[in-house]
C-alpha positions in Angstrom: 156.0 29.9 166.3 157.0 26.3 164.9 159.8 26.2 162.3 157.9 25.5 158.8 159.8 23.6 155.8 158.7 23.8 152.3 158.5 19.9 151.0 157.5 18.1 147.9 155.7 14.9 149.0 153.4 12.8 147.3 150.8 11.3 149.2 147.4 9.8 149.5 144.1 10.6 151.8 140.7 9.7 152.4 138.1 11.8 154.9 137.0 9.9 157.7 134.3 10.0 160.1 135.5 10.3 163.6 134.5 7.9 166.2 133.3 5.3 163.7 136.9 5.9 161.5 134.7 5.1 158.5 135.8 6.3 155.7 134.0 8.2 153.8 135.6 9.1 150.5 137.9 6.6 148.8 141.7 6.9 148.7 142.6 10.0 146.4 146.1 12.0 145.4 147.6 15.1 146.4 151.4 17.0 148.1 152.3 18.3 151.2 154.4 21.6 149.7 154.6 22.7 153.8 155.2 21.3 156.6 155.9 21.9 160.2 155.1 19.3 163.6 151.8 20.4 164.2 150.3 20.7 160.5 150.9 21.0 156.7 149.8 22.7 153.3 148.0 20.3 151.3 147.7 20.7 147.7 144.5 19.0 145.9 143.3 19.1 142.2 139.3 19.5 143.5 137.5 20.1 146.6 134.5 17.2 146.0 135.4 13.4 146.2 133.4 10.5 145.4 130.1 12.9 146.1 132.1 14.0 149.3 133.0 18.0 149.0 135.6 19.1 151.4 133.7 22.3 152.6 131.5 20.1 155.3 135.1 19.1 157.1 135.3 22.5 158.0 132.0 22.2 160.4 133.8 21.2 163.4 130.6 19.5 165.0 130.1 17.8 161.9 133.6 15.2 163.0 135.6 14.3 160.0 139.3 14.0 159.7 141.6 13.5 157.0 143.9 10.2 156.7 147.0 11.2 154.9 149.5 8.6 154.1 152.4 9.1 152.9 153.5 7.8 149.2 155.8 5.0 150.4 153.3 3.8 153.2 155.7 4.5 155.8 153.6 7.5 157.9 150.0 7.8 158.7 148.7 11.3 159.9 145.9 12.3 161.0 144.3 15.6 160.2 141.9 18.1 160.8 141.0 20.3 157.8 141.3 24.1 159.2 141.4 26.3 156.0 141.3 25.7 151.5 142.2 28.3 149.1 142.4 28.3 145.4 146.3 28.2 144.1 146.5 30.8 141.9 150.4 30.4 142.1 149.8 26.9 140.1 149.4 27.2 136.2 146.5 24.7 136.5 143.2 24.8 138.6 143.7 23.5 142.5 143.3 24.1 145.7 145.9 24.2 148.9 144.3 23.2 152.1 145.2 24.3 155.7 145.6 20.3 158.3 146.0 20.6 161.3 147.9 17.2 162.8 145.5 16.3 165.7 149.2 14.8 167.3 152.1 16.5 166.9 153.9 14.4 163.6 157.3 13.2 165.5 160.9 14.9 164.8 161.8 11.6 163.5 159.4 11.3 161.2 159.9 15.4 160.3 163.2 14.6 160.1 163.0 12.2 156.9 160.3 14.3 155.3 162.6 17.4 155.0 165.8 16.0 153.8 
């Protein structure tokens, strides 16, 4: 079982369609509050984006991926969407969503997100 670390990060994403890495929502906001190498809690204000709703990423033959960037630019990762509850621990309405990293994210990179 991989080590997971409770983080604070802003970042950005977009869903993308695989093989043609078109995206298919624009850029929108949310936090990894969780992380570990092989995937992260994501938390999100709404499940539906520019006409887009999150649900049909969970079809696994329909091939989207989330593109999650980091706030300062400096880390790309690539996701596959595995899992989204409502956060009934936040005081406002949201969601936390289950990526999986389709690589492993590298220690390095770990390594700067949890200190």
């Amino acid at each position: 079982l991989l080590e997971r670390y409770p983080v604070k990060v802003p970042v950005s994403f977009a869903v993308v369609e695989v093989g043609l890495v078109r995206p298919v929502t624009g850029i929108h906001k949310g936090r990894i509050v969780e992380i570990c190498e092989s995937g992260c809690r994501l938390e999100i204000d709404e499940l539906s984006f520019d006409g887009f709703h999150l649900l049909k990423c969970l079809d696994e033959t329909a091939g989207y991926r989330l593109r999650i960037v980091l706030h300062d630019g400096s880390t790309e990762i690539k996701g596959i969407l595995r899992w989204i509850n409502s956060d009934s621990r936040r005081m406002r309405q949201g969601f936390v969503a289950g990526i999986e990293f389709v690589a492993p994210i590298p220690k390095e990179d770990l390594t700067k997100l949890i200190s």
